[in-house]
Backbone as CSV, one residue per row, in Angstrom:
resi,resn,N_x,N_y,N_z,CA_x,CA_y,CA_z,C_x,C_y,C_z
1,UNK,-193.915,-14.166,49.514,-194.292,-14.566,48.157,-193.186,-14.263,47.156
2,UNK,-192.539,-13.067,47.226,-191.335,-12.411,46.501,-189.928,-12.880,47.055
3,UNK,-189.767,-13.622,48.249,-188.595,-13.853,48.823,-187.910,-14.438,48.248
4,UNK,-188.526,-15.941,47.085,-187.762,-17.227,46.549,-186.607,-15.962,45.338
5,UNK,-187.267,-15.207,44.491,-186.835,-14.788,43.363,-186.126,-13.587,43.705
6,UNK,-186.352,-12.634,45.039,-184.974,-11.617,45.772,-183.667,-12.579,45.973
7,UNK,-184.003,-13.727,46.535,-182.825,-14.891,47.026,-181.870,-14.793,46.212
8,UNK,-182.740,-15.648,45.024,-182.556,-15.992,43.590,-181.038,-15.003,43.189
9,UNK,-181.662,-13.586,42.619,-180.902,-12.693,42.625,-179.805,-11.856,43.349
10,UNK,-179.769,-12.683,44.269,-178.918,-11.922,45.584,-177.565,-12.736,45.321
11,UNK,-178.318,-13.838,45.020,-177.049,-15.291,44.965,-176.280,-14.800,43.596
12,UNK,-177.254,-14.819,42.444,-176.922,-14.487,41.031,-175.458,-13.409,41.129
13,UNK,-175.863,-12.179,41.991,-175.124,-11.327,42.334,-174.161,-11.275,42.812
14,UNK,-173.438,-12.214,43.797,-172.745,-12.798,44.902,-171.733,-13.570,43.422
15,UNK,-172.341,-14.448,43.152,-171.717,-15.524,41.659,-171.019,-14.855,41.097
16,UNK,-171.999,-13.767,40.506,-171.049,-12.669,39.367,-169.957,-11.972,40.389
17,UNK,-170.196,-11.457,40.815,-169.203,-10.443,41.633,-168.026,-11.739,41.827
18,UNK,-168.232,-12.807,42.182,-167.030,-13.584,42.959,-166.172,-13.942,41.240
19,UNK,-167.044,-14.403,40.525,-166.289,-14.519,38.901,-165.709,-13.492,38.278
20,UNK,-166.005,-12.105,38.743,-165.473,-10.981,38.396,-164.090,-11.059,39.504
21,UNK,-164.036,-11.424,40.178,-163.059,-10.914,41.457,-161.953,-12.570,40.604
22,UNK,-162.588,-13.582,40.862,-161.847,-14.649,40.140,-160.777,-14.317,38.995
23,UNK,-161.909,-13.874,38.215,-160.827,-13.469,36.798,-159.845,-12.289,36.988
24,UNK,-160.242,-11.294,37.634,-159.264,-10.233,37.920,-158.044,-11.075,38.442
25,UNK,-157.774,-11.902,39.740,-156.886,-12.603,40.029,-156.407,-13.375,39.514
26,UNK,-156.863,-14.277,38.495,-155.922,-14.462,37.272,-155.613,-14.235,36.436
27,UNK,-155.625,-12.866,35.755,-155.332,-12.190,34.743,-154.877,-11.187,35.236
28,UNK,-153.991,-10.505,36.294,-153.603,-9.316,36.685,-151.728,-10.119,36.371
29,UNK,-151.469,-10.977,36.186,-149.984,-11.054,35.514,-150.086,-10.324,34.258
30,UNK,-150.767,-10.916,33.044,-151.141,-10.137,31.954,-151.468,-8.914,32.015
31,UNK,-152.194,-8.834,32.769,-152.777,-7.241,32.528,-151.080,-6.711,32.904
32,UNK,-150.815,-6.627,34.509,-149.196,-6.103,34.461,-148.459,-6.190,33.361
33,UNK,-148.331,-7.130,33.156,-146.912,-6.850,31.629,-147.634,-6.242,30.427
34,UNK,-149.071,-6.552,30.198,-149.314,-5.201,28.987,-149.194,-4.041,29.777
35,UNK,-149.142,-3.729,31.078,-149.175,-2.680,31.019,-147.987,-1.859,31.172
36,UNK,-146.782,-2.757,31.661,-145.466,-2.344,31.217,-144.903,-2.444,29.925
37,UNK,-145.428,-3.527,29.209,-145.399,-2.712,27.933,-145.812,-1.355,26.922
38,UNK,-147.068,-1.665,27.514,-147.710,-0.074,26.711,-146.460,1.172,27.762
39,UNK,-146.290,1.213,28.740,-145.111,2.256,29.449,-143.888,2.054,28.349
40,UNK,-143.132,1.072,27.688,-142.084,0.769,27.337,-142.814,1.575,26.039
41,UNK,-143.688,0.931,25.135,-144.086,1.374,23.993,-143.754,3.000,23.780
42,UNK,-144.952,3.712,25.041,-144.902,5.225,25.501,-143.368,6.035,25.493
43,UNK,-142.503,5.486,26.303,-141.130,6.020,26.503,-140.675,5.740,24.755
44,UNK,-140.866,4.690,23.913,-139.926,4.626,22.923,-140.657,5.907,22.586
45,UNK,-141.642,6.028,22.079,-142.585,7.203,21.183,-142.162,8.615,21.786
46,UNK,-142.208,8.695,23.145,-141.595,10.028,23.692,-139.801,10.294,23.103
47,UNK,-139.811,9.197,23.372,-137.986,9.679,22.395,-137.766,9.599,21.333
48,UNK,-138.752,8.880,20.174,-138.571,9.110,19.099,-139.602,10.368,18.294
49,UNK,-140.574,10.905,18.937,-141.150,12.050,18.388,-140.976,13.168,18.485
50,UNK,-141.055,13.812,17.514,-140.545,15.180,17.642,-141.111,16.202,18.289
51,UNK,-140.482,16.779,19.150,-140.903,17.780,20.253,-140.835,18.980,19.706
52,UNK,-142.014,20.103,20.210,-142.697,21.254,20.065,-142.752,21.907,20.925
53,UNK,-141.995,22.700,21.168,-141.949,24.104,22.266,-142.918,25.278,21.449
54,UNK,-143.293,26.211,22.585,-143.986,27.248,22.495,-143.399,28.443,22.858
55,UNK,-143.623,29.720,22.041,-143.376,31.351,22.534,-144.139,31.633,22.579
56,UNK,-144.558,32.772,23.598,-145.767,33.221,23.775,-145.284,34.818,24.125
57,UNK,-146.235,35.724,23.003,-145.910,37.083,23.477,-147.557,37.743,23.516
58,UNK,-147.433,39.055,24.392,-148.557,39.767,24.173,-148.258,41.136,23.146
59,UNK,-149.396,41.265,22.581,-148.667,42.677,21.661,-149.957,42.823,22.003
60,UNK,-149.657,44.554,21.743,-150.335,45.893,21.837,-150.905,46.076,20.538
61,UNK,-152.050,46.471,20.155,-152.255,46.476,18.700,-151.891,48.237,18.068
62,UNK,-151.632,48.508,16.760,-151.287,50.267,16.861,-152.199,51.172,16.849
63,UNK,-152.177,51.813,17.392,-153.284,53.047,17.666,-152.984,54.174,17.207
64,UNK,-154.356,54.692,16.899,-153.888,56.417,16.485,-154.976,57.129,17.490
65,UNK,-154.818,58.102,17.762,-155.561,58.939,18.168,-156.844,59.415,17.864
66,UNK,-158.100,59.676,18.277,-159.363,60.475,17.602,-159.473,61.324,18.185
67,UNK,-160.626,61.967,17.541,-160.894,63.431,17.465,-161.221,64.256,19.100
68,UNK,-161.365,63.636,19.866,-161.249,64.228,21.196,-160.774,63.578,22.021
69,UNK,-159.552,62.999,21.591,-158.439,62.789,23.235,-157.432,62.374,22.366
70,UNK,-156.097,62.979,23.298,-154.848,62.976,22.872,-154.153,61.262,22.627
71,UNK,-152.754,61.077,21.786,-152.447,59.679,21.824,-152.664,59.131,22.978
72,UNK,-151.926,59.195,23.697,-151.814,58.538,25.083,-152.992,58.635,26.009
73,UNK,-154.715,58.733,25.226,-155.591,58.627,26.175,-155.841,56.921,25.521
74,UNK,-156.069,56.217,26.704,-156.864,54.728,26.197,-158.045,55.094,25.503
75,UNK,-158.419,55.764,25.063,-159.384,56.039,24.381,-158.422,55.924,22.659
76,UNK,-157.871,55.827,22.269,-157.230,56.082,21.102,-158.130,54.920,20.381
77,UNK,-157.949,55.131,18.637,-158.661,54.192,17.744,-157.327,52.857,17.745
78,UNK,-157.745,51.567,17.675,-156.888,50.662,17.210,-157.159,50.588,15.767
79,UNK,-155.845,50.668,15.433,-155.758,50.557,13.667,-156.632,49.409,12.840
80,UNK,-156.758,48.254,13.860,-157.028,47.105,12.856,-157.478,46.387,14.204
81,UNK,-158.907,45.809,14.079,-159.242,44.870,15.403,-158.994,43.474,15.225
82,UNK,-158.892,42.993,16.708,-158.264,41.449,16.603,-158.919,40.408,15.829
83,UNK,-159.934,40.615,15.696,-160.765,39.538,14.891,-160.024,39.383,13.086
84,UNK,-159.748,40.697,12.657,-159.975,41.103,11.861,-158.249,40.638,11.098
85,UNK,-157.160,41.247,12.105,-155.870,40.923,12.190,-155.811,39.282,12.111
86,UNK,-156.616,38.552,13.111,-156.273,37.121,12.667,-156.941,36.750,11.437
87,UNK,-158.229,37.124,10.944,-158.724,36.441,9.637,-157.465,37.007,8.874
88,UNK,-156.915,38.311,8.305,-156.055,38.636,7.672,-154.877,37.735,7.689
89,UNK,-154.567,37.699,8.756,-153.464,36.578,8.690,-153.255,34.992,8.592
90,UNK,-154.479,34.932,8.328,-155.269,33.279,8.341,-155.549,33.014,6.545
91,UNK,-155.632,34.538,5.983,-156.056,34.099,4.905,-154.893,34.592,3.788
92,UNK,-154.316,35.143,4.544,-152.513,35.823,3.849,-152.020,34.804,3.377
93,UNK,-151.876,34.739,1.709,-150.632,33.921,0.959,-149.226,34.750,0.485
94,UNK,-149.504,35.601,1.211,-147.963,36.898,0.738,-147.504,37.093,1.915
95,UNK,-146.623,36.145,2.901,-146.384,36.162,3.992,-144.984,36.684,3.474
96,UNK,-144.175,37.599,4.006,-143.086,38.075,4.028,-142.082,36.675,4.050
97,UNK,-140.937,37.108,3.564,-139.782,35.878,3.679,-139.534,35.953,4.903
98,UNK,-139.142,36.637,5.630,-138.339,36.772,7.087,-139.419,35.589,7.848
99,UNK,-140.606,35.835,7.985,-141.688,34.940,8.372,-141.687,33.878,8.048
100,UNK,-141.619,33.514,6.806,-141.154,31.776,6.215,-140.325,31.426,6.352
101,UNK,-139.254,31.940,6.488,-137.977,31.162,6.793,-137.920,31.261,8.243
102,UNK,-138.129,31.882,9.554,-138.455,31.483,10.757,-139.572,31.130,11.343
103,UNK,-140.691,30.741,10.403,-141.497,29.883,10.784,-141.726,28.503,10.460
104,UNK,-140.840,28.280,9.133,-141.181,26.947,8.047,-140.576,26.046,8.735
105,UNK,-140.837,24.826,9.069,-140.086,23.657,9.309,-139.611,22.441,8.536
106,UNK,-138.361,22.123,8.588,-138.128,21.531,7.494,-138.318,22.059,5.934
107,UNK,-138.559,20.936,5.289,-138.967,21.349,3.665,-140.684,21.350,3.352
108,UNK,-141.499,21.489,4.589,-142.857,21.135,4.253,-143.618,22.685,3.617
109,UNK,-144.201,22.430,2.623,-145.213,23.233,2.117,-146.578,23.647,2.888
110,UNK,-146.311,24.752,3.598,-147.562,24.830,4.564,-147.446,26.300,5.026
111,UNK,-148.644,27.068,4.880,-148.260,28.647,5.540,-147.766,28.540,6.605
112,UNK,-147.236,29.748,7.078,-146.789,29.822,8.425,-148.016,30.093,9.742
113,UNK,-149.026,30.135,9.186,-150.227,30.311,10.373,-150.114,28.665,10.668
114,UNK,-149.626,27.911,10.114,-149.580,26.386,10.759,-149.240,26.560,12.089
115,UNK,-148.019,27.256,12.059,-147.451,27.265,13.434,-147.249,28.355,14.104
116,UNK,-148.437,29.165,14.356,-148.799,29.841,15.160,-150.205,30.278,15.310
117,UNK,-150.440,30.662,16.480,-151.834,31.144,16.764,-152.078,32.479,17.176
118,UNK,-153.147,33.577,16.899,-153.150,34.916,17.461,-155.215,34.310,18.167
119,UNK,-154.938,35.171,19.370,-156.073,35.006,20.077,-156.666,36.332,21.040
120,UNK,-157.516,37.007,20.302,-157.944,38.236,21.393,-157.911,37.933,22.976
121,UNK,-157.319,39.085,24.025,-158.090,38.575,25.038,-159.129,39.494,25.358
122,UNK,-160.198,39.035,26.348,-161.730,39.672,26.309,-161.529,40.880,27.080
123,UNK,-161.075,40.685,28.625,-160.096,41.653,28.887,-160.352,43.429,28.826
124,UNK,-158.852,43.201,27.494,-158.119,44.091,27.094,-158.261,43.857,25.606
125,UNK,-159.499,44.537,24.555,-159.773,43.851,23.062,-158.944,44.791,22.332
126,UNK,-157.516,45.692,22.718,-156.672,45.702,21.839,-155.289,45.247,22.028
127,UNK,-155.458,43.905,22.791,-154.078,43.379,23.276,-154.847,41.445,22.648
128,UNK,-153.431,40.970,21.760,-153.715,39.641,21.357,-152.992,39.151,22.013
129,UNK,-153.185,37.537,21.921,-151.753,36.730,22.023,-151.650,35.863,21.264
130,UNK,-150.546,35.610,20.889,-149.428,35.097,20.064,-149.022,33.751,20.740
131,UNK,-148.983,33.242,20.459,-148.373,31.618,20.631,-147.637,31.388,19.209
132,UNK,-146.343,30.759,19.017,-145.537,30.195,18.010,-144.784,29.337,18.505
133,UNK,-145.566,27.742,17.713,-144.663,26.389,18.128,-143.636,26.295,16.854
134,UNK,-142.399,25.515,17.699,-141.461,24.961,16.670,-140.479,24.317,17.449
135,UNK,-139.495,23.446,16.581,-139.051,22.200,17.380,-137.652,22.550,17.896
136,UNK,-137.844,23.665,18.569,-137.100,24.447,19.821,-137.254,25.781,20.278
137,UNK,-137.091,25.879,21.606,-137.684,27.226,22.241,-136.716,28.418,21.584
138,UNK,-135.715,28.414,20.959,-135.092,29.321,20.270,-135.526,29.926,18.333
139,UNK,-136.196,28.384,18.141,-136.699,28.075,17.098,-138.498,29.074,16.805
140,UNK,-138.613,29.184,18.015,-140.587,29.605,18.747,-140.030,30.454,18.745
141,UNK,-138.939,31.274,19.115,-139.266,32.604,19.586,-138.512,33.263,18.583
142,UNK,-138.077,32.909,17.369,-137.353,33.122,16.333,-139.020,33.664,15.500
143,UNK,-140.086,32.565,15.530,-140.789,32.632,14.745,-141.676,33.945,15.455
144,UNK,-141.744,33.443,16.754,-142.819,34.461,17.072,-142.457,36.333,17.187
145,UNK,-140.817,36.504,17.159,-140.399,37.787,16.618,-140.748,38.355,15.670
146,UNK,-140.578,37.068,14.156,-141.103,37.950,13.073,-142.148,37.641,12.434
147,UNK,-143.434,37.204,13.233,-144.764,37.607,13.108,-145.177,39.258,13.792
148,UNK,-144.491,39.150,14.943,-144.656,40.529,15.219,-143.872,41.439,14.901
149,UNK,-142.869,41.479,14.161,-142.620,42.674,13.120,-143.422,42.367,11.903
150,UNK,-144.043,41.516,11.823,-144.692,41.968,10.323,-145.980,42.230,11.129
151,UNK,-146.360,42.017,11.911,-147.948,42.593,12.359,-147.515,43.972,12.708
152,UNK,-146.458,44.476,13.063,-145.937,45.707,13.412,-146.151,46.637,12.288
153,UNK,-145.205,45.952,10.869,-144.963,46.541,9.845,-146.311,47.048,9.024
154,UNK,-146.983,45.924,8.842,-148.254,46.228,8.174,-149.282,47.169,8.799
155,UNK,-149.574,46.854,9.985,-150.390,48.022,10.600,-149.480,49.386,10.708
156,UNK,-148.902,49.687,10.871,-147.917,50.517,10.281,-148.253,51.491,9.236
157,UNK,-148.773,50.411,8.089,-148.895,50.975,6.678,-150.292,51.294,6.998
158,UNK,-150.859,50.314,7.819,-152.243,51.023,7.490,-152.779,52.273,8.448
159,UNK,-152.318,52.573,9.073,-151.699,53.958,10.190,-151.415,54.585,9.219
160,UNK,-150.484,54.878,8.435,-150.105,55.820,7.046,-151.219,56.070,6.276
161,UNK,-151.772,55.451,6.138,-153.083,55.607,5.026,-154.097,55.986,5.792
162,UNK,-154.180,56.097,6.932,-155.105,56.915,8.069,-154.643,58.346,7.753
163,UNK,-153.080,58.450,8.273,-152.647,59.427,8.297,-152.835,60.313,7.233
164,UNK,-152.685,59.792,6.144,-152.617,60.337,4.994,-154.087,60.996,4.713
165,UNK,-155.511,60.331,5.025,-156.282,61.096,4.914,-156.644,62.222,6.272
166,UNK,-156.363,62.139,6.590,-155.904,63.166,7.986,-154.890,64.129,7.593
167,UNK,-154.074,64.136,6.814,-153.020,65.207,6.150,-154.117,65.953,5.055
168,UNK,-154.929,65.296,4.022,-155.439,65.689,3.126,-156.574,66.673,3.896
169,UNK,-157.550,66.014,4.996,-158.148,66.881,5.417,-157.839,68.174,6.192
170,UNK,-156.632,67.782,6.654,-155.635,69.143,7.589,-155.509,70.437,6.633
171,UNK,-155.002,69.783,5.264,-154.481,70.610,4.224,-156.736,71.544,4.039
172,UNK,-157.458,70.932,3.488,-159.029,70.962,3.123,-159.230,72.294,4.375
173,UNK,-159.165,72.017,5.873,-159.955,72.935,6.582,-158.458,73.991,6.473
174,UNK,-157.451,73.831,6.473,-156.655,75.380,6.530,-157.278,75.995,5.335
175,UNK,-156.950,75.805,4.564,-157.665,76.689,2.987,-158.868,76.950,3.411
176,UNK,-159.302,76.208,4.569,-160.943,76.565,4.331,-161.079,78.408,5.262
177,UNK,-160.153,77.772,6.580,-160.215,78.879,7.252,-158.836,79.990,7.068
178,UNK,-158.234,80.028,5.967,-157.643,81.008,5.363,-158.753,81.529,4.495
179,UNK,-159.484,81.380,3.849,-161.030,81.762,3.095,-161.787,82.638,3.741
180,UNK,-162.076,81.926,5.071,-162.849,82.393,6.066,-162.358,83.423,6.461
181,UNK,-161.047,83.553,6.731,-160.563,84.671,7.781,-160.233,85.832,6.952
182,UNK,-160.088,85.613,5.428,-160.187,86.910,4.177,-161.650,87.401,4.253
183,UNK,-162.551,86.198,4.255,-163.951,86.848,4.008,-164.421,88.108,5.246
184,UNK,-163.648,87.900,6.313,-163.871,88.218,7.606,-163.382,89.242,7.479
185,UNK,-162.077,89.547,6.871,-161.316,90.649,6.630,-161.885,91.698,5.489
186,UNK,-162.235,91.495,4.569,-162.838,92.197,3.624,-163.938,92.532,4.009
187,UNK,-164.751,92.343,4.616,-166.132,92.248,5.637,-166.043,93.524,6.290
188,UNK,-164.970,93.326,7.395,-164.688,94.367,8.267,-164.313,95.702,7.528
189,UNK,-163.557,95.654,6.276,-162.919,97.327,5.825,-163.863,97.797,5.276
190,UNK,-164.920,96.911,4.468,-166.044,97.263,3.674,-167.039,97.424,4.700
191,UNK,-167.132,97.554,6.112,-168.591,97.839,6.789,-169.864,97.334,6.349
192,UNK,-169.550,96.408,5.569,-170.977,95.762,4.833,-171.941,94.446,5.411
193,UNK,-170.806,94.059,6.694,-171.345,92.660,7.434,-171.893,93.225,8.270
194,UNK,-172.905,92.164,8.836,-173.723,92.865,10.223,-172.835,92.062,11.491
195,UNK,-173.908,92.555,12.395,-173.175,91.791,13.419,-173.059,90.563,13.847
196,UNK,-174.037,89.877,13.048,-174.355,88.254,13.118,-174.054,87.831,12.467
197,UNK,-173.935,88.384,10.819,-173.219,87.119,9.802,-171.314,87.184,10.790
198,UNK,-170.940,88.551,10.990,-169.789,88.431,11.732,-169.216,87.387,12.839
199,UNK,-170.493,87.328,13.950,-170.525,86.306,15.187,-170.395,85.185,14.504
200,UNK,-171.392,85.111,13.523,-171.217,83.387,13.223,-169.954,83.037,12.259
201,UNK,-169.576,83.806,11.309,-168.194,83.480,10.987,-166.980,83.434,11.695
202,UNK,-167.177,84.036,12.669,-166.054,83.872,14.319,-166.372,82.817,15.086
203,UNK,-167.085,82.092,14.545,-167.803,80.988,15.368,-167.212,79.796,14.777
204,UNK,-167.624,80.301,13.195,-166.882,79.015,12.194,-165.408,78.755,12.512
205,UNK,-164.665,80.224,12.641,-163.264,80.241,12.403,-162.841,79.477,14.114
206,UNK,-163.251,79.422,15.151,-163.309,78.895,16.038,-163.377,77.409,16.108
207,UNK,-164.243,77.001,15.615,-164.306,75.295,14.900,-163.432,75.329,14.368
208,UNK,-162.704,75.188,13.746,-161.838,75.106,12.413,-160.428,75.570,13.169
209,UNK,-160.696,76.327,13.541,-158.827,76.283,14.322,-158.903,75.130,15.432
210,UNK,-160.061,74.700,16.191,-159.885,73.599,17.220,-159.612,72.314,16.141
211,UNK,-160.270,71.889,15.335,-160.824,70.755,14.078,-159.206,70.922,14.191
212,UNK,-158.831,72.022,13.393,-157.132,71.697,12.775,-156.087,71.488,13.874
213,UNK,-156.570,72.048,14.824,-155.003,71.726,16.352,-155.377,70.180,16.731
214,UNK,-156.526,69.688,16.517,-156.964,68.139,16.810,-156.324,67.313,16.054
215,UNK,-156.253,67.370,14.411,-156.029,67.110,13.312,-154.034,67.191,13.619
216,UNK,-153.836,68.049,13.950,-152.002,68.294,14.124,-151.696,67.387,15.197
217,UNK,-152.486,67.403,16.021,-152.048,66.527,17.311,-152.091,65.632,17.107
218,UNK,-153.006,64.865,16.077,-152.908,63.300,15.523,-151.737,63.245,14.851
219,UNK,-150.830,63.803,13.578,-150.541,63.681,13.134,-149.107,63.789,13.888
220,UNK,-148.741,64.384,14.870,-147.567,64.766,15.717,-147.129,63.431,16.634
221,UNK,-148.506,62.691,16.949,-147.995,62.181,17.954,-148.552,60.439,17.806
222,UNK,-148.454,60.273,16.642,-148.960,58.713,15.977,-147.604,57.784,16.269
223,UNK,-146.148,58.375,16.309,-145.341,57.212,15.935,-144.714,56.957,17.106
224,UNK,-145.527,57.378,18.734,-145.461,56.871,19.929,-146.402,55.537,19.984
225,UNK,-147.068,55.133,19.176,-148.555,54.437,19.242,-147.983,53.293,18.368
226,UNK,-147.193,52.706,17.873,-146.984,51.708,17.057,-147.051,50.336,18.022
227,UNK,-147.398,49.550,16.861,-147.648,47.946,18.049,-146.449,47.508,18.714
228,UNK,-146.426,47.361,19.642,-145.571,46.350,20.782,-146.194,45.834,21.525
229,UNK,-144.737,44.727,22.025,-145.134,43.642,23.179,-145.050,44.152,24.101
230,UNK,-145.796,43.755,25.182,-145.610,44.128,26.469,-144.342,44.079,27.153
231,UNK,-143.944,42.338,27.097,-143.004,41.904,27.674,-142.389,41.308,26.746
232,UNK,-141.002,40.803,27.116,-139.771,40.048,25.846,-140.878,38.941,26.068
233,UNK,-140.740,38.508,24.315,-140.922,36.625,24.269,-140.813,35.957,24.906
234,UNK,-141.744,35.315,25.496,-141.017,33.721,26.520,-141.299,32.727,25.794
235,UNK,-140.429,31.876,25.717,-140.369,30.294,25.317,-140.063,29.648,26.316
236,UNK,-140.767,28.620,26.550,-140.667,27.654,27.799,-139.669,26.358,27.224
237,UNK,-139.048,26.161,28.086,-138.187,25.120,27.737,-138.575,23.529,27.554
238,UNK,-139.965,23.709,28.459,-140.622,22.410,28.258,-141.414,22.276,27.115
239,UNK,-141.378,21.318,26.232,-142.518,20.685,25.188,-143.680,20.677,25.231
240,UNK,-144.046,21.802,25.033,-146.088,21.485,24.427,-146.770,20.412,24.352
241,UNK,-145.625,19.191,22.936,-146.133,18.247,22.754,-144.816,17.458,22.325
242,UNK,-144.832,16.129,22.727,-146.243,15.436,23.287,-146.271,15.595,24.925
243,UNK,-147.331,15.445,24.895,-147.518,15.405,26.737,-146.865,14.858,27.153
244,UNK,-145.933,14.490,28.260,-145.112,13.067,28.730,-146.393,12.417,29.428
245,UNK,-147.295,13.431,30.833,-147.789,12.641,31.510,-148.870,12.121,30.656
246,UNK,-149.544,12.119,29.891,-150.932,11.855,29.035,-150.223,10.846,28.132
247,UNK,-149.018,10.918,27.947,-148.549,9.775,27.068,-148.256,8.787,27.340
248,UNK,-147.593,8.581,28.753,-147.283,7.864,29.505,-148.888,6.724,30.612
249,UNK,-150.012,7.888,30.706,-150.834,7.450,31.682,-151.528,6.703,30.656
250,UNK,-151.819,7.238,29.272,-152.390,6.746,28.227,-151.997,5.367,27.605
251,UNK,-150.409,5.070,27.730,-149.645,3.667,27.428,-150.029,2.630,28.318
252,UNK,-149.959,2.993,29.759,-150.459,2.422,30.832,-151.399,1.942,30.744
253,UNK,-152.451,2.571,30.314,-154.095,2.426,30.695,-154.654,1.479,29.522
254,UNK,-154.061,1.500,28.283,-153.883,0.951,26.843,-153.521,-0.269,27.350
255,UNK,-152.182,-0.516,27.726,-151.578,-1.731,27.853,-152.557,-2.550,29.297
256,UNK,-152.824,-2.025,30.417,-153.457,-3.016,30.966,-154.925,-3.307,30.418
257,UNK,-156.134,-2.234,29.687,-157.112,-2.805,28.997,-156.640,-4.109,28.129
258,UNK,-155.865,-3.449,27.256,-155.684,-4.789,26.681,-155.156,-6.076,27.140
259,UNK,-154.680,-6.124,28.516,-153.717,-7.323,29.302,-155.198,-8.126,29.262
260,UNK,-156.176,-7.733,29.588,-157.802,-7.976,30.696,-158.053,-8.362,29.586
261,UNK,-158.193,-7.951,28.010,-158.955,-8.130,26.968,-158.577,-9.554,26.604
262,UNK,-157.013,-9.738,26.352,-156.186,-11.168,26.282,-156.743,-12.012,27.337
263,UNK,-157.002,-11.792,28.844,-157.071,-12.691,29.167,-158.336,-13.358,29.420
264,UNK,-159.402,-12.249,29.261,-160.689,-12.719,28.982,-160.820,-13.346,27.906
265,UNK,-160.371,-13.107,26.558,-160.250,-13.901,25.275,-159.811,-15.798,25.501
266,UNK,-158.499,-15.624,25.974,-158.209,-16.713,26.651,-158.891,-17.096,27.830
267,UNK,-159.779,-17.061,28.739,-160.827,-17.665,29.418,-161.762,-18.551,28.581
268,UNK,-162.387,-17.212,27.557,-163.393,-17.868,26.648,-163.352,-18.953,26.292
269,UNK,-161.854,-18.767,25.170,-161.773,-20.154,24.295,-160.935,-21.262,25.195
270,UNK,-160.924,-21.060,26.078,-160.508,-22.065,27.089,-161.766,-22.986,27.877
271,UNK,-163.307,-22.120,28.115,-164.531,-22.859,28.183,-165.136,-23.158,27.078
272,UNK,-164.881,-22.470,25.731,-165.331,-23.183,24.941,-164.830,-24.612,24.373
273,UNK,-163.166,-24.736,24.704,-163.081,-25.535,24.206,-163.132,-26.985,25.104
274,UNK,-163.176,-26.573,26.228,-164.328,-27.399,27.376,-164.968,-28.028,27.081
275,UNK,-166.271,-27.055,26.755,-167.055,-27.599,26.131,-167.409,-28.603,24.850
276,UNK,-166.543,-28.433,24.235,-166.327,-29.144,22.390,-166.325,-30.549,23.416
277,UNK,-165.019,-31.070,24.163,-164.731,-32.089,24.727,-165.618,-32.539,25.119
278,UNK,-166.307,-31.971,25.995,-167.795,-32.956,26.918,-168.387,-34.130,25.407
């Protein structure tokens, strides 16, 4: 009962497919030469656009020490976290000169975060990376040096202003336990302390000499902890951008769509105008 109209469609199917296979075979000249053109197009654009190399460094972010483990425990505080370092530097209009003039290209008006990127890794969340493009690998790694002396420099300062309240409090508990250790002393010649206000002021003075040797040890051993790279800058000699192969597969793929598009166009108005005639 269903057989006439499966037929039907089987044939329908057979038709199309053979008119699809038809037109491919006469339109694959066209399609070829657009598509050696779009290749020709591709190669001019690869030699006339301007190429972008990359440096890529890792830096260390600067650390200071806290209150129970020495510099050199990974436990140390990072001065400034990565999130925090890139908004800062994303939203910085007081970029040092050294930075603008090895990051700026040409005469264009544009911060220097144009051409570069800082990116936490998940990792290791007090180690970033740095990427700096520019239109040569001597040019990238020019730029990406003095982003990291100024990420050096500034955390730096703000390490000092750590420090500095860490000096103020160093200075706060000595006076405190020079106080202490008179009260302790006058205590003892006068026989007037018992034995417990005594214990516990030997207790205090105990805190307070550990508090202050903690406090010295920060302050002794901070300017081992400043930011560095792991490794020297690398700049790759090859171009970022433009892609060759994506530019090239992309000209290709451009130029034969459109060969197929021409020659289906020209099919059309070639049955239409068939038709006008009848």
């Amino acid at each position: 009962m269903f057989k006439g109209p499966q037929t039907t469609t089987i044939n329908e199917m057979e038709i199309s497919n053979n008119d699809v296979l038809q037109f491919l075979k006469s339109a694959y000249r066209e399609a070829v030469l657009a598509g050696v053109i779009g290749l020709a197009i591709s190669t001019i654009y690869l030699v006339l656009a301007q190429k972008q190399y990359e440096a890529n460094a890792f830096i260390v972010m600067a650390q200071v020490a806290n209150n129970t483990s020495n510099i050199y425990s990974p436990q140390g505080i990072s001065v400034e976290e990565p999130a925090n370092l890139i908004a800062r530097l994303k939203m910085s209009k007081s970029y040092p000169i050294e930075v603008i003039e090895a990051c700026a290209q040409k005469d264009e008006v544009v911060t220097p975060f144009s051409y570069f990127s800082i990116a936490p890794i998940k990792s290791t969340p007090n180690i970033v990376d740095l990427k700096a493009t520019a239109s040569s690998p001597k040019l990238a790694s020019s730029c990406a040096q003095a982003i990291f002396e100024f990420i050096k420099s500034s955390q730096s300062q703000m390490a000092n202003q750590y420090l500095g309240f860490i000096k103020i409090e160093l200075l706060e508990k000595e006076a405190l336990l020079r106080n202490l250790r008179a009260e302790i002393s006058k205590d003892s010649q006068s026989n007037v302390s018992s034995i417990f206000s005594l214990s516990l002021n030997l207790e205090q003075v105990r805190v307070l000499t550990n508090e202050i040797q903690q406090l010295k040890k920060i302050l002794t051993s901070y300017q081992n902890k400043e930011a560095y790279l792991i490794s020297p800058i690398n700049a790759d000699n090859n171009p970022v951008t433009p892609k060759k192969s994506l530019v090239l597969l992309g000209g290709l793929i451009s130029g034969l769509c459109l060969g197929l598009l021409l020659a289906l166009a020209r099919q059309l108005a070639a049955g239409i105008s068939g038709r006008s005639t009848r």
